[in-house]
C-alpha positions in Angstrom: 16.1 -0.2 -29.5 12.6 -2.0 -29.2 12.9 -4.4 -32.3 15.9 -6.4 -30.5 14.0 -7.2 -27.3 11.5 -10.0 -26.7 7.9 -8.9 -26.0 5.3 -10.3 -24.3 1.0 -9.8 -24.9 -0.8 -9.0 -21.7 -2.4 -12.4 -20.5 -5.9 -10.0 -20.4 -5.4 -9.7 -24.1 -8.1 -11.9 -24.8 -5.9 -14.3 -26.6 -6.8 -14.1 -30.3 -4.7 -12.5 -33.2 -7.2 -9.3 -33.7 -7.6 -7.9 -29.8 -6.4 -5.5 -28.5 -3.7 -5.8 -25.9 -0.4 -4.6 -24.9 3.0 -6.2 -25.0 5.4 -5.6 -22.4 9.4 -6.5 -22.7 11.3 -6.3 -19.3 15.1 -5.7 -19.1 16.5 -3.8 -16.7 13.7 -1.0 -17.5 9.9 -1.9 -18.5 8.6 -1.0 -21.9 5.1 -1.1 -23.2 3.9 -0.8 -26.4 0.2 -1.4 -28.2 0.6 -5.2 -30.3 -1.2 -3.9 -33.4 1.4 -0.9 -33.6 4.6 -2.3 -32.6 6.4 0.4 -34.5 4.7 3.0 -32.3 4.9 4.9 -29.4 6.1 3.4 -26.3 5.9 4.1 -22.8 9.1 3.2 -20.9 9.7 2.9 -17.4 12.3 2.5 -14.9 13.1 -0.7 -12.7 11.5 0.8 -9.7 8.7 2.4 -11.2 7.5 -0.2 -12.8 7.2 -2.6 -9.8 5.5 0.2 -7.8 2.9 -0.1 -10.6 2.6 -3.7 -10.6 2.3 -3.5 -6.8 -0.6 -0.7 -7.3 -2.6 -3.5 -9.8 
């Protein structure tokens, strides 16, 4: 399910191959995943919730 959908690094990432960051791929649900384990857990959530996170930050 992940592997098919493009992912995005965090733009606080720090910008160089070895930090640590998150990647983020939006559809119509949000999914987050640590870059240096992209076969991982991942934290998934819905439309809604994830925009009343964003609005939170």
């Amino acid at each position: 399910m992940t592997q098919e959908r493009a992912w995005r690094k965090s733009s606080y990432s720090g910008g160089t191959e070895d930090s640590n960051c998150v990647e983020v791929s939006l559809a119509q649900d949000a999914l987050v995943r640590d870059s240096k384990n992209a076969s991982g857990d991942v934290l998934a959530f819905s439309g809604p919730a994830w925009r009343a996170l964003i609005s939170w930050l």
